[in-house]
C-alpha positions in Angstrom: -30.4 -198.2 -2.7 -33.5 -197.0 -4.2 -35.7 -200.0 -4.0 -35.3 -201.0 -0.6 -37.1 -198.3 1.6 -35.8 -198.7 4.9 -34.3 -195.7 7.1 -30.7 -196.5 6.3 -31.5 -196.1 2.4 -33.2 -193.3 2.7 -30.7 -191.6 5.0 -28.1 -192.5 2.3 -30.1 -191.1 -0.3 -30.0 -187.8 1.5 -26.4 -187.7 1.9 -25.9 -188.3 -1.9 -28.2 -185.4 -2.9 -26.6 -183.1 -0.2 -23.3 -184.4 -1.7 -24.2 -183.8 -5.1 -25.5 -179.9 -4.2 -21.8 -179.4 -2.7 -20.3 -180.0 -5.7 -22.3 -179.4 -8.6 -23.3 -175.6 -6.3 -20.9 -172.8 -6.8 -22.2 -171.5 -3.5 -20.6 -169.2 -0.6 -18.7 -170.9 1.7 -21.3 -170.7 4.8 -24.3 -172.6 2.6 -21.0 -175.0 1.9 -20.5 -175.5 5.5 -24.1 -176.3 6.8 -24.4 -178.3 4.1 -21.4 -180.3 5.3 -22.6 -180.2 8.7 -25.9 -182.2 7.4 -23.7 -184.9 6.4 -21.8 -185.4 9.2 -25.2 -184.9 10.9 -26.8 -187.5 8.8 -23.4 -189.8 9.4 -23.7 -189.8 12.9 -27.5 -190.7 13.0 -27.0 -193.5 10.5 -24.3 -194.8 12.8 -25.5 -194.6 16.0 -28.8 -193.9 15.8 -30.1 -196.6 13.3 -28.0 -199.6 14.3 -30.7 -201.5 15.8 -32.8 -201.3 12.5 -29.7 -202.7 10.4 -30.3 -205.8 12.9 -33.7 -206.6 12.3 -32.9 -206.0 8.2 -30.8 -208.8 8.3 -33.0 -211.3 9.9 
């Protein structure tokens, strides 16, 4: 995940380390629920947003 630098690495690298913050963080619970809004941000771009990228990868 690390070496290969495309957009759908690095989109999963943020939603490990916004993961991570959620539970390692002993935070209040509206911090807790933009950060879980980021993920399912970050989700929906790496679904819909990226898919033509994950084409070209593979060719």
């Amino acid at each position: 995940m690390l070496v290969k630098h495309s957009m759908n690495t690095i989109i999963e690298v943020l939603i490990f380390a916004i993961a991570r913050g959620i539970v390692a963080g002993h935070e209040e619970s509206l911090s807790m629920l933009i950060r879980v809004l980021a993920i399912a941000l970050l989700l929906f771009c790496r679904k819909y947003l990226f898919k033509e990228f994950d084409f070209e990868e593979e060719e």
